[in-house]
VEXGUKE-227095 format. One record per atom (N, C-alpha, C): residue in three letters; atom name; x, z, y. Coordinates in pm, 1 decimal. Each point is the difference from the previous one (the first is absolute). Example, Ala and Ser with C-alpha at 12.3 -4.5 7.8 and 13.67 -1.06 7.14 Angstrom:
BEGIN
<site><rest>ala</rest><atom>N</atom><xx>1319.0</xx><zz>780.0</zz><yy>-569.0</yy></site>
<site><rest>ala</rest><atom>CA</atom><xx>-89.0</xx><zz>0.0</zz><yy>119.0</yy></site>
<site><rest>ala</rest><atom>C</atom><xx>90.0</xx><zz>0.0</zz><yy>120.0</yy></site>
<site><rest>ser</rest><atom>N</atom><xx>-35.0</xx><zz>-72.0</zz><yy>105.0</yy></site>
<site><rest>ser</rest><atom>CA</atom><xx>82.0</xx><zz>6.0</zz><yy>119.0</yy></site>
<site><rest>ser</rest><atom>C</atom><xx>-77.0</xx><zz>73.0</zz><yy>109.0</yy></site>
This chain:
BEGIN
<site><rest>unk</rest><atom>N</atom><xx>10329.4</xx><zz>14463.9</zz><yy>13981.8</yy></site>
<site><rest>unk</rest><atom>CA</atom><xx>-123.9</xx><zz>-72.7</zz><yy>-23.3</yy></site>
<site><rest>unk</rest><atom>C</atom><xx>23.5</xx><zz>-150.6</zz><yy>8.8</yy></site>
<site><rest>unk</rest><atom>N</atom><xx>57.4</xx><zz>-47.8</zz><yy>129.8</yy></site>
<site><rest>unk</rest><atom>CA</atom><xx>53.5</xx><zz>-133.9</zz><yy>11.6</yy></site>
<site><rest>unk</rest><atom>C</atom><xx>86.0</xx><zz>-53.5</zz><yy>-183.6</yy></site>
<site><rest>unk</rest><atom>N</atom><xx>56.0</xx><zz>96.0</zz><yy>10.1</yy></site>
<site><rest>unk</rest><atom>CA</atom><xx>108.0</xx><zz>-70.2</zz><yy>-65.2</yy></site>
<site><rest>unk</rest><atom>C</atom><xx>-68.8</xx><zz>5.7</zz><yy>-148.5</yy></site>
<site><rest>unk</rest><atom>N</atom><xx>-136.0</xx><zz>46.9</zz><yy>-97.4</yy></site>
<site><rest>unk</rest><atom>CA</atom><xx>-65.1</xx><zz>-50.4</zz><yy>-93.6</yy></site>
<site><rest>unk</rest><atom>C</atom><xx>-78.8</xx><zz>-37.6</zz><yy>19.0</yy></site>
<site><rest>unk</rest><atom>N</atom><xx>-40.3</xx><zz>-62.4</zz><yy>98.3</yy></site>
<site><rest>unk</rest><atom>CA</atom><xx>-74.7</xx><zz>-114.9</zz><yy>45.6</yy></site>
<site><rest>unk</rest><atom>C</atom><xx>57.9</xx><zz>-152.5</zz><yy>-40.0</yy></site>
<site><rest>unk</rest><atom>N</atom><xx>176.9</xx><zz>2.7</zz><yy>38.7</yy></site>
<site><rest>unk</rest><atom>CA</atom><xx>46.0</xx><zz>-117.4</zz><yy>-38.6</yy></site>
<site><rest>unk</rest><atom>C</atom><xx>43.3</xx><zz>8.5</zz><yy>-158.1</yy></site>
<site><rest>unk</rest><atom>N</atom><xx>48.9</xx><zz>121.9</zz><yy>-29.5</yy></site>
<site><rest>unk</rest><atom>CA</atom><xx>0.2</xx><zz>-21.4</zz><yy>-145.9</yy></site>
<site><rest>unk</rest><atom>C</atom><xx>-89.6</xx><zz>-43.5</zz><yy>-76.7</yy></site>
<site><rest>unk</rest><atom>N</atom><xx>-140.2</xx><zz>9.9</zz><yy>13.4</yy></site>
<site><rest>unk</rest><atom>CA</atom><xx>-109.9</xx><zz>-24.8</zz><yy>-72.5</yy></site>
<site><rest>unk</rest><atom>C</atom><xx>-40.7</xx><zz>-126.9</zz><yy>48.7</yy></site>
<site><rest>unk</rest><atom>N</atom><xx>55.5</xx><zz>-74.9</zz><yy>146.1</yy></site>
<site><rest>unk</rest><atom>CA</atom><xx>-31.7</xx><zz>-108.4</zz><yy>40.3</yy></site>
<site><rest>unk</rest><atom>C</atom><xx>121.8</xx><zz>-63.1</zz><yy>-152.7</yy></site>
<site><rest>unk</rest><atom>N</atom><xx>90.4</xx><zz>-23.5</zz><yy>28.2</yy></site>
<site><rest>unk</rest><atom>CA</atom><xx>141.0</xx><zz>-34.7</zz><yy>-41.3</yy></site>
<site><rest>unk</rest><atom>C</atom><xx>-73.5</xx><zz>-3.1</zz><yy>-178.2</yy></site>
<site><rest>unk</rest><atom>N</atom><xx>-35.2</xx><zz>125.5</zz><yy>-76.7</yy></site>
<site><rest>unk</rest><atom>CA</atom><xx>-33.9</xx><zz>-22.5</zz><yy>-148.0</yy></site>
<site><rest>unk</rest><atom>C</atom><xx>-100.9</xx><zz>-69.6</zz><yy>4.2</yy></site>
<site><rest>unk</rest><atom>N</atom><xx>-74.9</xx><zz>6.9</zz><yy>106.9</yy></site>
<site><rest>unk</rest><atom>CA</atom><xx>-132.5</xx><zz>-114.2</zz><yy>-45.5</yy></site>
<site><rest>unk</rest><atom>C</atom><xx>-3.2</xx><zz>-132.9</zz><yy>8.9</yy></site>
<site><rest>unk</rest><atom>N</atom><xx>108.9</xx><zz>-55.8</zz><yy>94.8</yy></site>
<site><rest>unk</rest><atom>CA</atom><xx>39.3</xx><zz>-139.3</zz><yy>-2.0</yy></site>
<site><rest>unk</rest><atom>C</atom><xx>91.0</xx><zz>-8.3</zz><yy>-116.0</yy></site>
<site><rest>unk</rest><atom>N</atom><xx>108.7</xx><zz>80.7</zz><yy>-78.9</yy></site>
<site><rest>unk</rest><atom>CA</atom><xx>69.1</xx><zz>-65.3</zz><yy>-92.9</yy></site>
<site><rest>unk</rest><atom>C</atom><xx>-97.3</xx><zz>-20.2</zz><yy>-116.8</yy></site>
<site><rest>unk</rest><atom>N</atom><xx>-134.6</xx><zz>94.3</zz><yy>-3.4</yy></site>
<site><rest>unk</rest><atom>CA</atom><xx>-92.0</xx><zz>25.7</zz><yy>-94.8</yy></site>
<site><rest>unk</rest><atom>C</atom><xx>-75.2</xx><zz>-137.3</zz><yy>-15.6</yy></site>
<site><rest>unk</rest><atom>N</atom><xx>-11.0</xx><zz>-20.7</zz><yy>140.0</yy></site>
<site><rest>unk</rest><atom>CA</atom><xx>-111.2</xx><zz>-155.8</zz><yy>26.6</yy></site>
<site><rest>unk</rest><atom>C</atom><xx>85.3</xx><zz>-98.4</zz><yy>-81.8</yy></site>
<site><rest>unk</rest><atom>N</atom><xx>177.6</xx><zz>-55.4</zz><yy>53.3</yy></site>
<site><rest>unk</rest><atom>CA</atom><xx>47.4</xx><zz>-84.3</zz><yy>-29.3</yy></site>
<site><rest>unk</rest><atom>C</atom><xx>2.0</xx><zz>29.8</zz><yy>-151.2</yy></site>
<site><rest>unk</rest><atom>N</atom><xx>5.3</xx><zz>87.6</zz><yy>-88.4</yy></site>
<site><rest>unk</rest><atom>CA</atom><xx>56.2</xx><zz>-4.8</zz><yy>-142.4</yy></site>
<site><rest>unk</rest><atom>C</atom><xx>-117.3</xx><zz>-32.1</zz><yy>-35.5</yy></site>
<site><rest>unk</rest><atom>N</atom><xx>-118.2</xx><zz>43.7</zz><yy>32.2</yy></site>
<site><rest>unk</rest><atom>CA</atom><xx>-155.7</xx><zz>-59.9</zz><yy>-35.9</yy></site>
<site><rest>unk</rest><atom>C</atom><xx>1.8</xx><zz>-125.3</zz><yy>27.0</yy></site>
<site><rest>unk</rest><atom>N</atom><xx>36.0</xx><zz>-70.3</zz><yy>79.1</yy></site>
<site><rest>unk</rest><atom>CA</atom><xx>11.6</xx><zz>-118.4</zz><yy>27.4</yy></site>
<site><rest>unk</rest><atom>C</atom><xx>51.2</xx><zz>-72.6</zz><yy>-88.4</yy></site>
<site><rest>unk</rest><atom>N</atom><xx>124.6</xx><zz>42.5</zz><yy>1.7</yy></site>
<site><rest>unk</rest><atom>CA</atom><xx>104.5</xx><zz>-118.2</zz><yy>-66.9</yy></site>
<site><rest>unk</rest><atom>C</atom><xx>-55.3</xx><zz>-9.9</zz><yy>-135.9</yy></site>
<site><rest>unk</rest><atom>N</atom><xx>-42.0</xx><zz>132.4</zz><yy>-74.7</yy></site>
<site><rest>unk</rest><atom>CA</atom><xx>-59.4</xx><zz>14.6</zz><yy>-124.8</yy></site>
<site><rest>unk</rest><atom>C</atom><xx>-137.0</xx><zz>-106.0</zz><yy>-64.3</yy></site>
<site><rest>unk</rest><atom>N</atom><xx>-92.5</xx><zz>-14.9</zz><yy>94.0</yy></site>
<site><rest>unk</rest><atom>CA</atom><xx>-98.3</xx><zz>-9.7</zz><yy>-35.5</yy></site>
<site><rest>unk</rest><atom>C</atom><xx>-53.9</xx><zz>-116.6</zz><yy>91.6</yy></site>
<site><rest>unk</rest><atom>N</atom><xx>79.8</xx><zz>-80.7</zz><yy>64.1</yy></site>
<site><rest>unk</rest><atom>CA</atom><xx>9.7</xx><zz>-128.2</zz><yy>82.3</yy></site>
<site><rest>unk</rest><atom>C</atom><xx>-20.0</xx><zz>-85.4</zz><yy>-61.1</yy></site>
<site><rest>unk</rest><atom>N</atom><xx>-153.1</xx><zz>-99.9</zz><yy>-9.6</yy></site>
<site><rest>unk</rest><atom>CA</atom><xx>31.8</xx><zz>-136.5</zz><yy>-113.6</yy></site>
<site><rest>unk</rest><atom>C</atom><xx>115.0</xx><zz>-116.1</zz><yy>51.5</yy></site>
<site><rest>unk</rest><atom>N</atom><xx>0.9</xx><zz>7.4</zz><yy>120.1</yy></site>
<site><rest>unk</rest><atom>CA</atom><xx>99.8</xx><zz>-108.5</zz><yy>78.3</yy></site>
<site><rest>unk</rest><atom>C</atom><xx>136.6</xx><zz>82.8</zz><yy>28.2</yy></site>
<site><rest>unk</rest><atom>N</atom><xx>32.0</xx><zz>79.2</zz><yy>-21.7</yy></site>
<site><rest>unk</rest><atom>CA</atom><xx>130.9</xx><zz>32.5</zz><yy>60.3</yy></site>
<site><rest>unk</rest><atom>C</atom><xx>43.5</xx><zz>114.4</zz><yy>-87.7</yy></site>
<site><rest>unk</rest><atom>N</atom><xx>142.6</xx><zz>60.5</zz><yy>61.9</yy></site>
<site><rest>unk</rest><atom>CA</atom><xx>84.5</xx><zz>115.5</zz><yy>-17.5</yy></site>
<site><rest>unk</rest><atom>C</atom><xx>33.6</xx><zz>-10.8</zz><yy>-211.3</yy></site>
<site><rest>unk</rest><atom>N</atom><xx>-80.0</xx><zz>68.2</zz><yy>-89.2</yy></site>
<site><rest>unk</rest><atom>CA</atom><xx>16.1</xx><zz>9.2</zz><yy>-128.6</yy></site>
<site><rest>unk</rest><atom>C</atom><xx>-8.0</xx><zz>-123.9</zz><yy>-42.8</yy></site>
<site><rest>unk</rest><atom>N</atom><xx>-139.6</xx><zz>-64.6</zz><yy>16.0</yy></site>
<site><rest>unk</rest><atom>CA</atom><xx>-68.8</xx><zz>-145.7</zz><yy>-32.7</yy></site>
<site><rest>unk</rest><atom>C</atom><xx>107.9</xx><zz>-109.1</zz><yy>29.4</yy></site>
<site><rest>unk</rest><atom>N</atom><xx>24.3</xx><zz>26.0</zz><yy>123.9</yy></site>
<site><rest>unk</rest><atom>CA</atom><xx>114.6</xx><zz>-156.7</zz><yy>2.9</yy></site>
<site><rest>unk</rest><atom>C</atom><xx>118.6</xx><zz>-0.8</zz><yy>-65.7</yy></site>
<site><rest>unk</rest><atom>N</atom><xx>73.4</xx><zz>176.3</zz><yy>6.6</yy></site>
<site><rest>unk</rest><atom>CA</atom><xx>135.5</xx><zz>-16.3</zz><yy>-68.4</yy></site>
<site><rest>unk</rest><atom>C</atom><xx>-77.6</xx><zz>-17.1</zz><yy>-189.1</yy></site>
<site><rest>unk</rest><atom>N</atom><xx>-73.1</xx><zz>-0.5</zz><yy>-49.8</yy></site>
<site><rest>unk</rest><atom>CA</atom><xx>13.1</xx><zz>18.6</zz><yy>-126.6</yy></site>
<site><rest>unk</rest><atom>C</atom><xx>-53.5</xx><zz>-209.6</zz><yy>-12.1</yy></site>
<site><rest>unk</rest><atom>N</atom><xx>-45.2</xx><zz>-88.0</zz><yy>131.2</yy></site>
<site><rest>unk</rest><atom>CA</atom><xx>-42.0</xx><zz>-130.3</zz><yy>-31.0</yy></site>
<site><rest>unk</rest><atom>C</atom><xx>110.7</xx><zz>-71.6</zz><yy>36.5</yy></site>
<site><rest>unk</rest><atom>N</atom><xx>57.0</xx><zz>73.3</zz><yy>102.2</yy></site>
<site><rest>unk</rest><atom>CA</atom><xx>132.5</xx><zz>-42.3</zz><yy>-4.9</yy></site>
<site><rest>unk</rest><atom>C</atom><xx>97.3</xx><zz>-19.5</zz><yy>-92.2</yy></site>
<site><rest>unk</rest><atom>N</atom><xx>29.5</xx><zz>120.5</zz><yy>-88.6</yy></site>
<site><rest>unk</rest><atom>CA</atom><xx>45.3</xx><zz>-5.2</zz><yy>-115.6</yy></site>
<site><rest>unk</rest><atom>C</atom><xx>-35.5</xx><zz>-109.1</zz><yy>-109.0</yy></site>
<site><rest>unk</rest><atom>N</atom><xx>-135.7</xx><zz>-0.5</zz><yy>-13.7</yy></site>
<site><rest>unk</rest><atom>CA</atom><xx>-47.4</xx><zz>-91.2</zz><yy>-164.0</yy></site>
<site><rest>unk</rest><atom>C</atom><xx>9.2</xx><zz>-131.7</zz><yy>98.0</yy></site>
<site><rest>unk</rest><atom>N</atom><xx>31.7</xx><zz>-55.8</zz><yy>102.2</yy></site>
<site><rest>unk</rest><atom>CA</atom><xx>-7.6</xx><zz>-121.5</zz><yy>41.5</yy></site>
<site><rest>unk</rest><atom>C</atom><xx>135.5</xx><zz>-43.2</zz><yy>-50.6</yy></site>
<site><rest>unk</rest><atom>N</atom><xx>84.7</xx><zz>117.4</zz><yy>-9.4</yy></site>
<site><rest>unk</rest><atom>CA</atom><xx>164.1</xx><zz>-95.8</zz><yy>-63.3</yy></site>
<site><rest>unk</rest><atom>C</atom><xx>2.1</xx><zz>44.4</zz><yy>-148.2</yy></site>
<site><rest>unk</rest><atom>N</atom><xx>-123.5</xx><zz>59.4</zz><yy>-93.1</yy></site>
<site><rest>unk</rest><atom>CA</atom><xx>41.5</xx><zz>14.9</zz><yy>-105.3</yy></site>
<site><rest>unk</rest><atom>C</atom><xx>-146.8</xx><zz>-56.7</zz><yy>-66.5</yy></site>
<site><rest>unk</rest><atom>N</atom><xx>87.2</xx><zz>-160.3</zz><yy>-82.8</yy></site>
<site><rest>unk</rest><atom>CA</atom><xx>-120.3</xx><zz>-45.6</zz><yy>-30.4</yy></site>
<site><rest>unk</rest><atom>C</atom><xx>-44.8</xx><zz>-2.3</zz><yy>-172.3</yy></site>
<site><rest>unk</rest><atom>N</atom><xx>-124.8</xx><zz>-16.5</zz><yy>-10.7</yy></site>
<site><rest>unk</rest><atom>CA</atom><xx>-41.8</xx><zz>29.4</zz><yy>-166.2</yy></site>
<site><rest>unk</rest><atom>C</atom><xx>-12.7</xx><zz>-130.7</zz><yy>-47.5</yy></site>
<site><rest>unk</rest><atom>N</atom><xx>-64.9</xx><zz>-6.0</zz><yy>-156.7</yy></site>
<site><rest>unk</rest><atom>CA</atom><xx>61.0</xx><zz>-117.8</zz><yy>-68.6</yy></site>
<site><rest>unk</rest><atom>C</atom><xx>-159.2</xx><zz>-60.5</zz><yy>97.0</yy></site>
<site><rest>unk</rest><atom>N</atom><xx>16.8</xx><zz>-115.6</zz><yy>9.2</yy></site>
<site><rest>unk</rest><atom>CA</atom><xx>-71.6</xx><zz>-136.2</zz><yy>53.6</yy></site>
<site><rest>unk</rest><atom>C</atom><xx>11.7</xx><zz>27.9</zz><yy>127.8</yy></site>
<site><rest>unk</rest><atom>N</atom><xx>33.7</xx><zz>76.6</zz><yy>108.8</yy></site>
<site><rest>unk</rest><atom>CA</atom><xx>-3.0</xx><zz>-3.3</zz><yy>119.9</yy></site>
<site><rest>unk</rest><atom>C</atom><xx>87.1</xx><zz>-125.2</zz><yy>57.2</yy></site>
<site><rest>unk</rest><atom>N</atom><xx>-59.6</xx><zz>-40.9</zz><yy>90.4</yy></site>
<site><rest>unk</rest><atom>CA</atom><xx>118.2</xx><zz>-125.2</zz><yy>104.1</yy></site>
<site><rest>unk</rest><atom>C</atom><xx>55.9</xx><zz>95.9</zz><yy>39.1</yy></site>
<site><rest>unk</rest><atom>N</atom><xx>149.5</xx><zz>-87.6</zz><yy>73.8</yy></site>
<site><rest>unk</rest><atom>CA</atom><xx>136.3</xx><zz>38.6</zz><yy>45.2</yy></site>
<site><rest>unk</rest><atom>C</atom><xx>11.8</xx><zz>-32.0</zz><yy>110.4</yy></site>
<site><rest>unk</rest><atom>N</atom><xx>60.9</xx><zz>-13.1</zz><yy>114.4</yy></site>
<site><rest>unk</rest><atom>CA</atom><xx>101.0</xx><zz>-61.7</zz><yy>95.7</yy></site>
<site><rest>unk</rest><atom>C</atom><xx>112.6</xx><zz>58.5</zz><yy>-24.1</yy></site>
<site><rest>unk</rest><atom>N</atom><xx>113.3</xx><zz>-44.0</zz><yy>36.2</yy></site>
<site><rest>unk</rest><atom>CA</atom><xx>136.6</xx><zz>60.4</zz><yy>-70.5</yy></site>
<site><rest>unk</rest><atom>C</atom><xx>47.8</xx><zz>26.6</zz><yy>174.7</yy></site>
<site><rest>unk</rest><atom>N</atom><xx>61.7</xx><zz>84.9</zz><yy>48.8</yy></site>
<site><rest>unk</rest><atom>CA</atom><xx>20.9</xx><zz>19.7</zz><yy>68.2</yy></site>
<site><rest>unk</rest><atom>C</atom><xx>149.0</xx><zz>0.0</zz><yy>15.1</yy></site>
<site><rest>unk</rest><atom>N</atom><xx>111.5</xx><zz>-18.1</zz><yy>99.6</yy></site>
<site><rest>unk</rest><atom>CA</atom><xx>152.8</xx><zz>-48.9</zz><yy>28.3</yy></site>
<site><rest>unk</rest><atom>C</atom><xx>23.3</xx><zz>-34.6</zz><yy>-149.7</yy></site>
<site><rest>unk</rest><atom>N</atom><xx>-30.1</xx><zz>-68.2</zz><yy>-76.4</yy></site>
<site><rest>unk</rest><atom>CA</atom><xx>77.7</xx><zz>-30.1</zz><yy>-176.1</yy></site>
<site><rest>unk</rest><atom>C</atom><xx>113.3</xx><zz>-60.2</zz><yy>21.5</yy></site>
<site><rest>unk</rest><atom>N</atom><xx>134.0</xx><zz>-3.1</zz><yy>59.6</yy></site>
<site><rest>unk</rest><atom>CA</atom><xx>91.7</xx><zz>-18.4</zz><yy>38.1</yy></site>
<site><rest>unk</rest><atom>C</atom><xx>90.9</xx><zz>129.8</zz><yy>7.9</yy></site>
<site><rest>unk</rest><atom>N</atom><xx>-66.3</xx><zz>69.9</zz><yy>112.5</yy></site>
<site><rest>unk</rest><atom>CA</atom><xx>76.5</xx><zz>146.2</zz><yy>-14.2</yy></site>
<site><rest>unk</rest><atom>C</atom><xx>-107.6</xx><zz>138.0</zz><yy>-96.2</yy></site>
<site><rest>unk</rest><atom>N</atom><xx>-37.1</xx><zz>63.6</zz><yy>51.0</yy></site>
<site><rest>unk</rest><atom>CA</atom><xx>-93.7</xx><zz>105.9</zz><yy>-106.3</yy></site>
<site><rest>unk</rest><atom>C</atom><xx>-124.8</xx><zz>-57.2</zz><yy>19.8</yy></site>
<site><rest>unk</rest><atom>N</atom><xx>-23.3</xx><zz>-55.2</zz><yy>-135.7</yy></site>
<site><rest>unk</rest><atom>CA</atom><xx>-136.7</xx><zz>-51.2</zz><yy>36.9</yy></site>
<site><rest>unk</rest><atom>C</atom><xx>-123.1</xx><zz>112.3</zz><yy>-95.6</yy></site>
<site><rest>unk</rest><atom>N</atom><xx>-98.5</xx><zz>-22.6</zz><yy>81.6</yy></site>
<site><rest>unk</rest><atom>CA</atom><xx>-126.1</xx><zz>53.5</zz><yy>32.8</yy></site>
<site><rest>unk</rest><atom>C</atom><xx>-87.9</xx><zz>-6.9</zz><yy>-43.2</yy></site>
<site><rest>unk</rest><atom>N</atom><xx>-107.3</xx><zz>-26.9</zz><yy>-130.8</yy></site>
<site><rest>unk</rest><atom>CA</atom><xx>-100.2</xx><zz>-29.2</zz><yy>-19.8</yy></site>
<site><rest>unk</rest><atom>C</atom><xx>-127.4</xx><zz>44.6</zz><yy>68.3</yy></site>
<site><rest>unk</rest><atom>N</atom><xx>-75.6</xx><zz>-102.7</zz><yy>112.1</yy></site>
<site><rest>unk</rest><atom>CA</atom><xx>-111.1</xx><zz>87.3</zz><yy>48.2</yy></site>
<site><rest>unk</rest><atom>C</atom><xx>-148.5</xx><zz>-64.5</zz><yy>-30.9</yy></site>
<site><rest>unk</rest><atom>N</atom><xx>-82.3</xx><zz>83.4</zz><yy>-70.4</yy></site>
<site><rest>unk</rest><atom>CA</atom><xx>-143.0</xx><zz>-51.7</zz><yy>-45.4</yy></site>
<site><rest>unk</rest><atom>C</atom><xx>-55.1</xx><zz>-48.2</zz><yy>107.0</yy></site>
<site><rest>unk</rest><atom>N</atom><xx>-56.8</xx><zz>-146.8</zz><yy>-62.2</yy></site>
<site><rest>unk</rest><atom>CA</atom><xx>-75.9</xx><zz>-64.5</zz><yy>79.3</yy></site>
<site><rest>unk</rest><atom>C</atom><xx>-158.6</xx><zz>-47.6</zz><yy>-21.9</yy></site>
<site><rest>unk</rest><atom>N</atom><xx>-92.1</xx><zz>-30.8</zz><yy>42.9</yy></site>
<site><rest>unk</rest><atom>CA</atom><xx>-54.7</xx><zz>-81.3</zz><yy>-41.3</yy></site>
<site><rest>unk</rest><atom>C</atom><xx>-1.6</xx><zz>-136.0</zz><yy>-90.9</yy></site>
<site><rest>unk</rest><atom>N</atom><xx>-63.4</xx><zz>-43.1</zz><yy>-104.4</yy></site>
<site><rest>unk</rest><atom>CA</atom><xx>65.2</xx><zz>-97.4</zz><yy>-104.6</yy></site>
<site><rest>unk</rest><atom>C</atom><xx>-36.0</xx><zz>-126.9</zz><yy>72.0</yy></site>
<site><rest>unk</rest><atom>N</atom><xx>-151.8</xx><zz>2.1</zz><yy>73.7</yy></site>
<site><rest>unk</rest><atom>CA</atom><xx>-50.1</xx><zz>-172.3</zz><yy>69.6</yy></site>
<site><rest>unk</rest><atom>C</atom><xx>107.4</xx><zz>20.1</zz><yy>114.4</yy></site>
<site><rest>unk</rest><atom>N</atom><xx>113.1</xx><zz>92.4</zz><yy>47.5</yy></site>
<site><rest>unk</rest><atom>CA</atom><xx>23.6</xx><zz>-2.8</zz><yy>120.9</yy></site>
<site><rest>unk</rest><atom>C</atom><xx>115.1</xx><zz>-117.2</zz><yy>6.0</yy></site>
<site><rest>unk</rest><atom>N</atom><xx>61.3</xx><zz>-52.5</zz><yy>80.2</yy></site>
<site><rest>unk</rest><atom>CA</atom><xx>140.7</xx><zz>-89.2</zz><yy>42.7</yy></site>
<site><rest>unk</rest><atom>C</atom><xx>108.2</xx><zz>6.0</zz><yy>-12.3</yy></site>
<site><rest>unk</rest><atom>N</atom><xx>-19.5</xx><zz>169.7</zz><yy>36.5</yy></site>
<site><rest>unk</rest><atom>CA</atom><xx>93.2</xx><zz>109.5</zz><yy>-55.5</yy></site>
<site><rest>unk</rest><atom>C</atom><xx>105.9</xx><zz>31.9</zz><yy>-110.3</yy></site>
<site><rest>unk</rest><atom>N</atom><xx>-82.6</xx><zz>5.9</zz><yy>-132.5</yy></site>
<site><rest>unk</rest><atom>CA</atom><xx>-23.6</xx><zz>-4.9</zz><yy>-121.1</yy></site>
<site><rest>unk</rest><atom>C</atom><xx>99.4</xx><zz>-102.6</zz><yy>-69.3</yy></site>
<site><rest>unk</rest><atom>N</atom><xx>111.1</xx><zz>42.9</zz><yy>-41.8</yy></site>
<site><rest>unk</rest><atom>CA</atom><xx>112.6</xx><zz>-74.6</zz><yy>-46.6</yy></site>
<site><rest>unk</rest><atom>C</atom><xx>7.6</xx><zz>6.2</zz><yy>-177.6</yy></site>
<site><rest>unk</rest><atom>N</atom><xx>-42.3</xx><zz>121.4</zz><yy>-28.8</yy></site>
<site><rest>unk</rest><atom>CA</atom><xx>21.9</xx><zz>63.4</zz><yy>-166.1</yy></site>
<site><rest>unk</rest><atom>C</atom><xx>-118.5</xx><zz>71.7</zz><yy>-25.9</yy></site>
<site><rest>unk</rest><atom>N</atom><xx>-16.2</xx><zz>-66.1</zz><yy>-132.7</yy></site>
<site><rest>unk</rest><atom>CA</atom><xx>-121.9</xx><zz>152.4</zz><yy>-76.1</yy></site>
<site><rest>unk</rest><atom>C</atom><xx>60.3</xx><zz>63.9</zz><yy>-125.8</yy></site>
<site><rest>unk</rest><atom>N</atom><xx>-26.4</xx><zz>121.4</zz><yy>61.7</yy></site>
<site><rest>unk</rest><atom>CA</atom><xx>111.0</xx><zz>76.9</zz><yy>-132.0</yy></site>
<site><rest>unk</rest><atom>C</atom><xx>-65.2</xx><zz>8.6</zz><yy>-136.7</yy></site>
<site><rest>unk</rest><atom>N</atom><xx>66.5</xx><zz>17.7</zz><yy>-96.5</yy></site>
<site><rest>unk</rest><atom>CA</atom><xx>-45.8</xx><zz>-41.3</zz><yy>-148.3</yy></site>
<site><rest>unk</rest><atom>C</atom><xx>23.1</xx><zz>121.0</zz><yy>-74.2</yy></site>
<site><rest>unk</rest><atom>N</atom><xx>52.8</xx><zz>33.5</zz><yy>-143.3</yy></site>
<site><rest>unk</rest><atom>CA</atom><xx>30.0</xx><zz>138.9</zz><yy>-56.2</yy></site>
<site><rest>unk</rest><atom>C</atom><xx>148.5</xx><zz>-16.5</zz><yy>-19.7</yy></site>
<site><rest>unk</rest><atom>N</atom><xx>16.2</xx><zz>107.1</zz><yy>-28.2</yy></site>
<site><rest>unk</rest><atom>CA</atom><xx>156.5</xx><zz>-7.3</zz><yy>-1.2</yy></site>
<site><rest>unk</rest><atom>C</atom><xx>34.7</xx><zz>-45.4</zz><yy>-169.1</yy></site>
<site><rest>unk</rest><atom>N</atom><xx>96.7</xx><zz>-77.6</zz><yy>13.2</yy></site>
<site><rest>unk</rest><atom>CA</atom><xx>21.3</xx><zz>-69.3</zz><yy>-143.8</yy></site>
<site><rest>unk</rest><atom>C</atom><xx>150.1</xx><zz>85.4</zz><yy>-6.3</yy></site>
<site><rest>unk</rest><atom>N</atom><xx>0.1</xx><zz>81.2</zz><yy>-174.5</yy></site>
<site><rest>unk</rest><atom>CA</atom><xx>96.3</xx><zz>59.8</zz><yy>-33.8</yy></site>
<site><rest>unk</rest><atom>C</atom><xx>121.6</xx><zz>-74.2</zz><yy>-46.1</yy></site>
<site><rest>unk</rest><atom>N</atom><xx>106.1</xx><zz>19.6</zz><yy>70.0</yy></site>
<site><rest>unk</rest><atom>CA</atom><xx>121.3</xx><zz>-89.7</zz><yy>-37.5</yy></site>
<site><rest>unk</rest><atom>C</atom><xx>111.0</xx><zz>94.4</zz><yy>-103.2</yy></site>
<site><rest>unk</rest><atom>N</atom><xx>159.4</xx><zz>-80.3</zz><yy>22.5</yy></site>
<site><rest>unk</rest><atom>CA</atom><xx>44.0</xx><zz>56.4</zz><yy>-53.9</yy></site>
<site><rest>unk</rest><atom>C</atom><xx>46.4</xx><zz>155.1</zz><yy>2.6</yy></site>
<site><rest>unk</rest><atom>N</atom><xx>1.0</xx><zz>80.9</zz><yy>-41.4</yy></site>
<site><rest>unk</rest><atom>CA</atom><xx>85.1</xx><zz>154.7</zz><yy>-2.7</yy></site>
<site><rest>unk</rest><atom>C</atom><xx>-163.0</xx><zz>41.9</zz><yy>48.7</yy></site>
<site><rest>unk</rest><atom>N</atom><xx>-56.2</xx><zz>-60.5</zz><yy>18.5</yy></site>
<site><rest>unk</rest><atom>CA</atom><xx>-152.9</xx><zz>113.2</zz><yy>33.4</yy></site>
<site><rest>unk</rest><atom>C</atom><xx>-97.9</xx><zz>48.1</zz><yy>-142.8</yy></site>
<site><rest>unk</rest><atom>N</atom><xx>-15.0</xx><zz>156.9</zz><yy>51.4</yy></site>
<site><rest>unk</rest><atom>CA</atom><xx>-87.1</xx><zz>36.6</zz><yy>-99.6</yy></site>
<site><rest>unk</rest><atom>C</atom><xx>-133.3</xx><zz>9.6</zz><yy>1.4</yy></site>
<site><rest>unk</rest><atom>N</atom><xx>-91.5</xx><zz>-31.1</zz><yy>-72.7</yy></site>
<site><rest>unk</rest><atom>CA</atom><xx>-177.5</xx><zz>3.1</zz><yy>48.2</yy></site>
<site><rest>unk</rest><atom>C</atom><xx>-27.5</xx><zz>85.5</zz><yy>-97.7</yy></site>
């Protein structure tokens, strides 16, 4: 008896956290996917360039911000590229 007591304790907390992480406006799914589009930016977004010396980083910024080094433009087709 004890011992599916904790099993059902045990599935209902992993149940809570996956509900959680899922459906969290501030956290768990939500941040890794703002996390993500903060280093992948679209055409007119500001930049900060992050280490541009060693692997550098593009991270979206605000455009009025201080921050704000580059605004990205469209990509212009060069040579050997096909459109």
């Amino acid at each position: 008896m004890k011992a599916a007591v904790v099993v059902i304790a045990v599935i209902g907390g992993v149940g809570c956290y996956v509900w959680d992480y899922n459906t969290s406006p501030t956290g768990g799914k939500a941040e890794a996917e703002a996390s993500q589009s903060a280093h992948n930016p679209n055409i007119g977004d500001c930049v900060k360039i992050e280490d541009p010396e060693g692997d550098p980083l593009p991270t979206v910024v605000d455009c009025d911000s201080a921050e704000a080094e580059y605004k990205t433009g469209d990509r212009l087709s060069g040579v050997g590229s096909k459109v």
